[in-house]
MARLO-345489 format. One record per residue (C-alpha): residue number from 1; residue in one letter; x negated, y negated, z negated. Coordinates in nm, 2 decimals, always signed. Example, Ala and Ser with C-alpha at 12.3 -4.5 7.8 and 13.67 -1.06 7.14 Angstrom:
2
{1,"A",{-1.23,+0.45,-0.78}},
{2,"S",{-1.37,+0.11,-0.71}},
END
This chain:
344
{1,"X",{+1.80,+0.54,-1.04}},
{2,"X",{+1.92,+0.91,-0.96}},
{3,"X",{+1.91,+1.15,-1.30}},
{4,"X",{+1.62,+1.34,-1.18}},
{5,"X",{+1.26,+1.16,-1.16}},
{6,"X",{+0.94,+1.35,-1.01}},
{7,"X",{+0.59,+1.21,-1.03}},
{8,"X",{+0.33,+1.27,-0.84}},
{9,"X",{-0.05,+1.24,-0.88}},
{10,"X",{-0.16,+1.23,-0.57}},
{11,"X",{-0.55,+1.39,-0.51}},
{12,"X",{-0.71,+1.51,-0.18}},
{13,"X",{-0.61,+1.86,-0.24}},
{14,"X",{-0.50,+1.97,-0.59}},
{15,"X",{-0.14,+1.74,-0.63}},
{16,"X",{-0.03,+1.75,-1.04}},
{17,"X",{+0.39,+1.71,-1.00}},
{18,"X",{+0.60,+1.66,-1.37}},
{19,"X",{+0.98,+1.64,-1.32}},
{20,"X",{+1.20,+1.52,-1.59}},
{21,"X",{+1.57,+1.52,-1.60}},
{22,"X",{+1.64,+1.26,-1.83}},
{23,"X",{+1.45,+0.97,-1.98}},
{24,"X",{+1.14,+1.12,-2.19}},
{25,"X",{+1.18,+1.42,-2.16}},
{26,"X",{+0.94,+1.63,-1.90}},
{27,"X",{+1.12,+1.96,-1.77}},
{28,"X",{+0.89,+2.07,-1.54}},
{29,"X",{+0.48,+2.05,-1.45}},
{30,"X",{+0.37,+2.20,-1.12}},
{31,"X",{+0.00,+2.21,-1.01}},
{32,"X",{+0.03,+2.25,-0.60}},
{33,"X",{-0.23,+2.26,-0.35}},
{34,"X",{-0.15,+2.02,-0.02}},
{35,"X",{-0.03,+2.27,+0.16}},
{36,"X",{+0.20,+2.36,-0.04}},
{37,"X",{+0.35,+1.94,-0.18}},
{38,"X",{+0.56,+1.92,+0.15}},
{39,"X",{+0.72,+2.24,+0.12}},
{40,"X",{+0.82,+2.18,-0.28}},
{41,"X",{+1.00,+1.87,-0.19}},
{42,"X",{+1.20,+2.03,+0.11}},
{43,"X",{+1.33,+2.28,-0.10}},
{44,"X",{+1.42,+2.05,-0.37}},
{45,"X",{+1.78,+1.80,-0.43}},
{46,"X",{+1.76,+1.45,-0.36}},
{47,"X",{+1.55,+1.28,-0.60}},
{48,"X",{+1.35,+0.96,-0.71}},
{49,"X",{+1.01,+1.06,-0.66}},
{50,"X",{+0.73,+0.83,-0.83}},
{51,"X",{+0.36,+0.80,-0.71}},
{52,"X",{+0.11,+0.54,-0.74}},
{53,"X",{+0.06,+0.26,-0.43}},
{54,"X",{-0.31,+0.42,-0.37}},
{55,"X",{-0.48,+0.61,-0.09}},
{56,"X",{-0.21,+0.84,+0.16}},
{57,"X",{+0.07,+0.71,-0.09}},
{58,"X",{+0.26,+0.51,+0.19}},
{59,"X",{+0.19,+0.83,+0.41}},
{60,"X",{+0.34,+1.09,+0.14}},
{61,"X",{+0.65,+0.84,+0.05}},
{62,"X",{+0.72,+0.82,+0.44}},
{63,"X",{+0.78,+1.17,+0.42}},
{64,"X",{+1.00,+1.20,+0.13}},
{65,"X",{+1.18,+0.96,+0.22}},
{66,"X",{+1.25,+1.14,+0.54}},
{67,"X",{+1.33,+1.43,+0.33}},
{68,"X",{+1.62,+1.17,+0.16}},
{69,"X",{+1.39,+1.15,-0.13}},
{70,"X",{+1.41,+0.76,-0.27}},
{71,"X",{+1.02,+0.73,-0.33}},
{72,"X",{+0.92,+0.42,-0.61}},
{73,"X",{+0.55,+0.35,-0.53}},
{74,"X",{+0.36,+0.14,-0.88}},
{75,"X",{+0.07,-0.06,-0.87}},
{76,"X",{-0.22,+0.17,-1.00}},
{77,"X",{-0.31,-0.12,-1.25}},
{78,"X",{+0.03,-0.11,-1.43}},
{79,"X",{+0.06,+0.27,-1.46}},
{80,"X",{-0.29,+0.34,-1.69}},
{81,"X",{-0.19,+0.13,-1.97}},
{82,"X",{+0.08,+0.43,-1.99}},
{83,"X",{-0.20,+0.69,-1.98}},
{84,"X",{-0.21,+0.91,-2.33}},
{85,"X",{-0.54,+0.98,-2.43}},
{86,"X",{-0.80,+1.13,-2.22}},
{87,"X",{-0.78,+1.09,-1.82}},
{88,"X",{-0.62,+1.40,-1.67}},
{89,"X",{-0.40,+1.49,-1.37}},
{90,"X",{-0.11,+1.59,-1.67}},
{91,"X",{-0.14,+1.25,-1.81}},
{92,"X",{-0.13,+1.05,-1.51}},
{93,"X",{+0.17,+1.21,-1.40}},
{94,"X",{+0.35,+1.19,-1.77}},
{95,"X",{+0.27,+0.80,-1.74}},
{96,"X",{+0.40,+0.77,-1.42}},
{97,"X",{+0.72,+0.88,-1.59}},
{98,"X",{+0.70,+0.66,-1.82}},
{99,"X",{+0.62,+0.31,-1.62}},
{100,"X",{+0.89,+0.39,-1.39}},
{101,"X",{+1.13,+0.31,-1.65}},
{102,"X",{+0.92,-0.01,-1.75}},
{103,"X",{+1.17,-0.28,-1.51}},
{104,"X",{+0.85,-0.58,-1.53}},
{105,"X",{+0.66,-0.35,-1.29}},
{106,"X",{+0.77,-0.45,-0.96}},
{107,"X",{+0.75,-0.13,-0.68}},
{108,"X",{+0.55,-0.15,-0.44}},
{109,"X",{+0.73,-0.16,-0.06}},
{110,"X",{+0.66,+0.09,+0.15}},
{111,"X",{+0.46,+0.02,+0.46}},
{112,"X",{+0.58,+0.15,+0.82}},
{113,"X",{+0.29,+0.27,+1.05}},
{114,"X",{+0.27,-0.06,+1.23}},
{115,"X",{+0.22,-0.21,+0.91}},
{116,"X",{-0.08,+0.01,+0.85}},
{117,"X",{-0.23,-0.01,+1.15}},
{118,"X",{-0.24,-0.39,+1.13}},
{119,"X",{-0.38,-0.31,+0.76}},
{120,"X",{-0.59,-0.07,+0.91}},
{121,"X",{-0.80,-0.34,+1.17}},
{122,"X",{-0.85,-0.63,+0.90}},
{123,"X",{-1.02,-0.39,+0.68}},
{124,"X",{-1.21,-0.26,+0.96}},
{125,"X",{-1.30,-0.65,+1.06}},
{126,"X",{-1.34,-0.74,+0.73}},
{127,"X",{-1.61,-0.48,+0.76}},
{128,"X",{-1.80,-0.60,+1.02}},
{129,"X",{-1.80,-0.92,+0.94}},
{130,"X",{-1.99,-0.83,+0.55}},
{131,"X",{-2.20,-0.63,+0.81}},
{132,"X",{-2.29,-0.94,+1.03}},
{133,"X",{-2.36,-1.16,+0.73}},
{134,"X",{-2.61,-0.92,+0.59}},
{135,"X",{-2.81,-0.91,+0.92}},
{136,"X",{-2.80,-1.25,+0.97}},
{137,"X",{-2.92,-1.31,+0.60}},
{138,"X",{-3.18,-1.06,+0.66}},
{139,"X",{-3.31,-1.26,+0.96}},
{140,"X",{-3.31,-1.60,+0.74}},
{141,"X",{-3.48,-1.43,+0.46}},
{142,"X",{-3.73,-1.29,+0.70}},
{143,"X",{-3.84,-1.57,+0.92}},
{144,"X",{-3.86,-1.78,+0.55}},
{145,"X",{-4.10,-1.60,+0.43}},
{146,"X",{-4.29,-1.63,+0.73}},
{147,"X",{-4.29,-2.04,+0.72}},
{148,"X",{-3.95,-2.05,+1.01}},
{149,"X",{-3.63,-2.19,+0.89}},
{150,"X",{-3.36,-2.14,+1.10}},
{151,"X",{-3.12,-2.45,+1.07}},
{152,"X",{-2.78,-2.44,+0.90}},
{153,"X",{-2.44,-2.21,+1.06}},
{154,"X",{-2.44,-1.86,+1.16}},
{155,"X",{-2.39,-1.92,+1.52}},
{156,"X",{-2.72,-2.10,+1.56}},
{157,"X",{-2.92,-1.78,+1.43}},
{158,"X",{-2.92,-1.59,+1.68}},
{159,"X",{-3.02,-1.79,+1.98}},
{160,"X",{-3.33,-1.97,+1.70}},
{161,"X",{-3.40,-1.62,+1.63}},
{162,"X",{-3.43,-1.49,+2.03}},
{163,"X",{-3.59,-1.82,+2.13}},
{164,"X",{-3.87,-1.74,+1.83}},
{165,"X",{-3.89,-1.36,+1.94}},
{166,"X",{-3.96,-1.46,+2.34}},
{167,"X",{-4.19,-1.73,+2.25}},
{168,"X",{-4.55,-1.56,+2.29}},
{169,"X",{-4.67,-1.85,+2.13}},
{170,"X",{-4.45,-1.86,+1.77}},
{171,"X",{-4.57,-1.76,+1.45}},
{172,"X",{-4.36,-1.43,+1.46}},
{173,"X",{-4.62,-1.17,+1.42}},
{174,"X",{-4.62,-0.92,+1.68}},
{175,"X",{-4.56,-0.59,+1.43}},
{176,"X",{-4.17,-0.78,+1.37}},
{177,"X",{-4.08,-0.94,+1.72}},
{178,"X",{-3.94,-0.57,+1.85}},
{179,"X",{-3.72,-0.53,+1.51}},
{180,"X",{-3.64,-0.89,+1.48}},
{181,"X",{-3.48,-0.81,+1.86}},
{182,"X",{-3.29,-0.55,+1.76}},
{183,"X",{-3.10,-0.71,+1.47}},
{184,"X",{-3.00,-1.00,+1.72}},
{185,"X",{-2.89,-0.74,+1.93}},
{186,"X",{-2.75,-0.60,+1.67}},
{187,"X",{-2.56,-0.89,+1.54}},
{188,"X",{-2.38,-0.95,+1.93}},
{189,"X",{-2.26,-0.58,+1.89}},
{190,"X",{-2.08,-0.64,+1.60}},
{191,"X",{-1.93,-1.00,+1.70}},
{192,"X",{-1.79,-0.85,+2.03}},
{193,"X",{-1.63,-0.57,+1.80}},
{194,"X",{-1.49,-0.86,+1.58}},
{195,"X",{-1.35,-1.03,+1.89}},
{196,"X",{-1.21,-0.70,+2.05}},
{197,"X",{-1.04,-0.67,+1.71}},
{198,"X",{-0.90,-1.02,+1.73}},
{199,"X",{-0.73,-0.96,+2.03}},
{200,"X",{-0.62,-0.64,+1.96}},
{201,"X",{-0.45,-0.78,+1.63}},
{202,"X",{-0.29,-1.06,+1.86}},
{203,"X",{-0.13,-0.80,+2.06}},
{204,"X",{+0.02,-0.55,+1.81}},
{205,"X",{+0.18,-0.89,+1.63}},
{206,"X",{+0.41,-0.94,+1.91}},
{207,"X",{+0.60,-0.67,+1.84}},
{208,"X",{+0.67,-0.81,+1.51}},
{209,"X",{+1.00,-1.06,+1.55}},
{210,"X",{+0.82,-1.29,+1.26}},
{211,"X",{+0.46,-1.31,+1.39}},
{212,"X",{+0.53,-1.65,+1.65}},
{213,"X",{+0.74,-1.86,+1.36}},
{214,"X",{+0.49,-1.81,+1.13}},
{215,"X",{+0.23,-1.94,+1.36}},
{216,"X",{+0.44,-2.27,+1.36}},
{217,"X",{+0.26,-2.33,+0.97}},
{218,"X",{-0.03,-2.54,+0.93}},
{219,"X",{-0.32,-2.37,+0.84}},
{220,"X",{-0.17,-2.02,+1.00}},
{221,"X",{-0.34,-1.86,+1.30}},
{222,"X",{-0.31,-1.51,+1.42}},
{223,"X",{-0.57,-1.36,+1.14}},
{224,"X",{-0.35,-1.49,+0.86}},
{225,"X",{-0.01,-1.41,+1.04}},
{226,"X",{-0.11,-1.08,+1.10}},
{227,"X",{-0.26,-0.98,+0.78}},
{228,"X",{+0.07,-1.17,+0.58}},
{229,"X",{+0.27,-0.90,+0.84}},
{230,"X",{+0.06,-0.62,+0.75}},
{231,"X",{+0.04,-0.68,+0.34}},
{232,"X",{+0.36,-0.80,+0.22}},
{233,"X",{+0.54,-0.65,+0.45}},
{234,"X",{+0.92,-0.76,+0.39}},
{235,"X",{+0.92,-1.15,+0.16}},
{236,"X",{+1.29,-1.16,+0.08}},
{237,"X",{+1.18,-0.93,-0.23}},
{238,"X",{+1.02,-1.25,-0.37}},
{239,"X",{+1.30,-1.44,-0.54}},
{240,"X",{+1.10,-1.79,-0.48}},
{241,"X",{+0.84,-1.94,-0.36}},
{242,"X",{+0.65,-1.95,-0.70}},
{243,"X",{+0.71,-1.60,-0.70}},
{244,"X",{+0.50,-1.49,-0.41}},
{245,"X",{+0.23,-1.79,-0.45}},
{246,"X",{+0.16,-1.56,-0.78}},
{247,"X",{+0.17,-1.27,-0.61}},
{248,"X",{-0.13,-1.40,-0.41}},
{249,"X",{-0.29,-1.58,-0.73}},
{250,"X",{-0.27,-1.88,-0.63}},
{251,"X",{-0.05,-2.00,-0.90}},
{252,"X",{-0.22,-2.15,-1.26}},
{253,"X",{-0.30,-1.88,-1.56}},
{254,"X",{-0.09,-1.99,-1.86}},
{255,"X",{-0.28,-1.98,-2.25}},
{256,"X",{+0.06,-2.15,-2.42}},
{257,"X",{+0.23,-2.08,-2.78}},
{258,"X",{+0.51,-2.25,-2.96}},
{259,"X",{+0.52,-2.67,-2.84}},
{260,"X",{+0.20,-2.59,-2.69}},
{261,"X",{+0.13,-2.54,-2.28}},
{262,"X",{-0.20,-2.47,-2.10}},
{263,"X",{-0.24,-2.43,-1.75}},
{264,"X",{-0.57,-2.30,-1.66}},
{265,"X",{-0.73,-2.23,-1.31}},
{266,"X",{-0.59,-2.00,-1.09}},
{267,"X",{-0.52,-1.63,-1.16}},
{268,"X",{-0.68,-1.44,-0.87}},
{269,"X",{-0.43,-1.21,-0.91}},
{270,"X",{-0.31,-0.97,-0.60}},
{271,"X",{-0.45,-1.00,-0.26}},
{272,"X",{-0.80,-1.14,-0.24}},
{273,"X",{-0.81,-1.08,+0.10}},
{274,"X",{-0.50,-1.27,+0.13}},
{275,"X",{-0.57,-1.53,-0.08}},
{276,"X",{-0.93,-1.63,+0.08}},
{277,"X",{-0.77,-1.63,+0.43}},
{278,"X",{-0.49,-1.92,+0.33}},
{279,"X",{-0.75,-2.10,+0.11}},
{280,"X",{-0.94,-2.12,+0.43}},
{281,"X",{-0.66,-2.21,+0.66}},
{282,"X",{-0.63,-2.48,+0.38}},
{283,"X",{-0.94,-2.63,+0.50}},
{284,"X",{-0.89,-2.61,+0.80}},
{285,"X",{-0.59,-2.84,+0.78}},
{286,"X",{-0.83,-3.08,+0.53}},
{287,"X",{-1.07,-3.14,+0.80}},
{288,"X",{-0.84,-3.17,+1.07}},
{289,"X",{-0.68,-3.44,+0.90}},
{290,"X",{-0.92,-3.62,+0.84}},
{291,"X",{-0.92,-3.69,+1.22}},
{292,"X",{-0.55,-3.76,+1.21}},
{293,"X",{-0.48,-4.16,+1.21}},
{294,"X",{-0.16,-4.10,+1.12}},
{295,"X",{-0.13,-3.76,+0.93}},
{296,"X",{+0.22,-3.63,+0.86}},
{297,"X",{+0.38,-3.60,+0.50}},
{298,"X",{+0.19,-3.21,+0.39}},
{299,"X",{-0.16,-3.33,+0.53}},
{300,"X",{-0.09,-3.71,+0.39}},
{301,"X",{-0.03,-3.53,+0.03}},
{302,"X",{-0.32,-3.29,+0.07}},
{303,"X",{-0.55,-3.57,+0.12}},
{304,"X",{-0.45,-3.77,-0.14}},
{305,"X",{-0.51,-3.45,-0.39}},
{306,"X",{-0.86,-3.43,-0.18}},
{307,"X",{-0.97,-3.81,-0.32}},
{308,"X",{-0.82,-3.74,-0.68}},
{309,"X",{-1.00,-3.36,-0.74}},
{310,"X",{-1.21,-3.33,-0.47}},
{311,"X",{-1.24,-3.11,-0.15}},
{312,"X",{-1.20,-2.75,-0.29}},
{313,"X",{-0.94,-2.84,-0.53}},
{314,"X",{-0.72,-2.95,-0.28}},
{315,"X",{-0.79,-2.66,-0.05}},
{316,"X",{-0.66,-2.46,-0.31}},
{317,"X",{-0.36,-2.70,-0.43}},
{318,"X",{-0.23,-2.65,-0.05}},
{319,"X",{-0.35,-2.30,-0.04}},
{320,"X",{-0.02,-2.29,-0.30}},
{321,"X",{+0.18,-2.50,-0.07}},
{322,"X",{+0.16,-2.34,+0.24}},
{323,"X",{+0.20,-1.98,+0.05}},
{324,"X",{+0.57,-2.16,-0.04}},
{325,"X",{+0.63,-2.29,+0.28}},
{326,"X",{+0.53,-1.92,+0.43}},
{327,"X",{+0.81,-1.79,+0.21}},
{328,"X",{+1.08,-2.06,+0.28}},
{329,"X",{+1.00,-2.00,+0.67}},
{330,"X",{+0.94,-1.63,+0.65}},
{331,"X",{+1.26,-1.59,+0.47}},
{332,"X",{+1.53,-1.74,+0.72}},
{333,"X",{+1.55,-1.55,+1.01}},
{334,"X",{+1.42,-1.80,+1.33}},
{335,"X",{+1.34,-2.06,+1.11}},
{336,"X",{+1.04,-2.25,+1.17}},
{337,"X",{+0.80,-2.52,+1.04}},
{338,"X",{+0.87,-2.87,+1.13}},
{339,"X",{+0.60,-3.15,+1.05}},
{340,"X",{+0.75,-3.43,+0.88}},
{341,"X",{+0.62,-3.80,+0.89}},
{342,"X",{+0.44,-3.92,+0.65}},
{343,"X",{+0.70,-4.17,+0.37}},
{344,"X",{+0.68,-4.53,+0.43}},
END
């Protein structure tokens, strides 16, 4: 790490800067509007500049690195433990000082615009997709009260709920059929806008070199490809497999002391996001080979865990598996995953 460290709170408009020259010690504290950050670092020697991975950070650390800054970015999370006291713009900067030199806190990578933009679209998805289950919720809850259940799976609301609505004869009063039309309406709108998404994210993925090997995994379609491509960004920092199945949580929480060892459930740790699309892409393999007469040697061990624990413990058991196969693929350049039969 160069001699000189400068940390930055980042804010909308009002930035807090410390600089310190050796280890804690702080020099210098500035207090610079936005207009003014870019400037401060031009004029500035080369120097490691510390902020925390949250909002514009990856947009601010592109730059400084352009400036032949080296930027560190830490995980929010780990940096308030170093906070002194009460919560102010001086403080957070001080402790940024401070983690930096804390070598158990791992940086987070900075993200390239594609990267972003990818990030950018799943969150936007992810969005409409709460927004779809509320409506259709809403509907349920609705038509319930009025004495009409509307049978199990989201795709079968819609049409129940517009079949209901057109009926003149139905038990919908009259007051509700005009709203009860526009949420269905409603709820089309937003699952086009998840589709155009889709295929918007299947398109920006090819120009990522990685994006068709890791398609080759079980239990990986374009959703999880993409989003692995747009939130970890680069794997080789990961030294195992182990190592990036905890990243993502899925990896048991440890309670041990002296002779002593307790695995517990899983930590949760890291990407939720992440971790609930793999869980799911778990599943999907499950029931898919279920249907297999023959299944090859990762479903044949899945299912075996599946009539030992039952159905969600062994989503989540190869949840963890396929996060370590995603690395050991990811990882070697044109690799790809090969099914292997099932032992005799």
């Amino acid at each position: 790490m160069k001699p000189t460290t400068v940390a930055v709170d980042l804010a909308k408009s009002i930035f807090q800067v410390a600089i310190s020259h050796r280890p804690g010690k702080t020099a210098e504290t500035h207090r610079l509007r936005r207009q003014q950050l870019s400037a401060f670092f031009e004029q500035r020697p080369t120097s490691t500049v510390v902020m925390e991975a949250c909002g514009s950070a990856h947009y601010w650390g592109r730059k400084f690195a352009a400036m032949g800054h080296q930027v560190v970015l830490l995980p929010p999370s780990q940096v308030h433990p170093y906070v002194r006291r009460n919560k102010t713009d001086s403080a957070d900067a001080k402790a940024l000082l401070v983690a930096v030199r804390n070598d158990v806190i791992r940086p987070v990578p900075l993200k390239t615009i594609e990267q972003q933009i990818l990030a950018a679209l799943h969150r936007v998805r992810a969005g409409w997709m709460a927004e779809r289950t509320a409506r259709i919720n809403t509907l349920r809850g609705v038509l319930r009260e009025l004495g009409m259940v509307i049978p199990v799976g989201a795709a079968r609301v819609v049409p129940a709920v517009a079949l209901l609505v057109e009926d003149a004869d139905s038990e919908v009063p009259d007051g509700l059929r005009h709203t009860l039309w526009e949420v269905c309406c409603e709820i089309r709108e937003l699952e086009r806008r998840i589709r155009d998404v889709g295929h918007q994210l299947e398109a920006l993925a090819k120009q990522f070199p990685d994006y068709e090997r890791l398609l080759s995994i079980p239990g990986v379609g374009p959703l999880t490809a993409t989003a692995l491509l747009a939130f970890v960004g680069d794997v080789r920092r990961f030294p195992t497999g182990r190592h990036f199945a905890s990243y993502l949580g899925l990896t048991p929480t440890e309670h041990s002391s002296g002779l002593t060892r307790h695995l517990g459930r899983i930590s949760k740790r890291g990407d939720s996001y992440l971790r609930m699309l793999l869980i799911h892409g778990a599943r999907s393999v499950l029931f898919a080979s279920r249907r297999r007469t023959e299944p090859e040697r990762l479903r044949a061990w899945a299912m075996t865990i599946e009539k030992r624990s039952g159905f969600n413990k062994a989503a989540v058991a190869l949840a963890n598996k396929l996060a370590r196969i995603i690395w050991a693929v990811w990882r070697q350049p044109e690799a790809v995953y090969i099914a292997r039969p099932k032992a005799a």
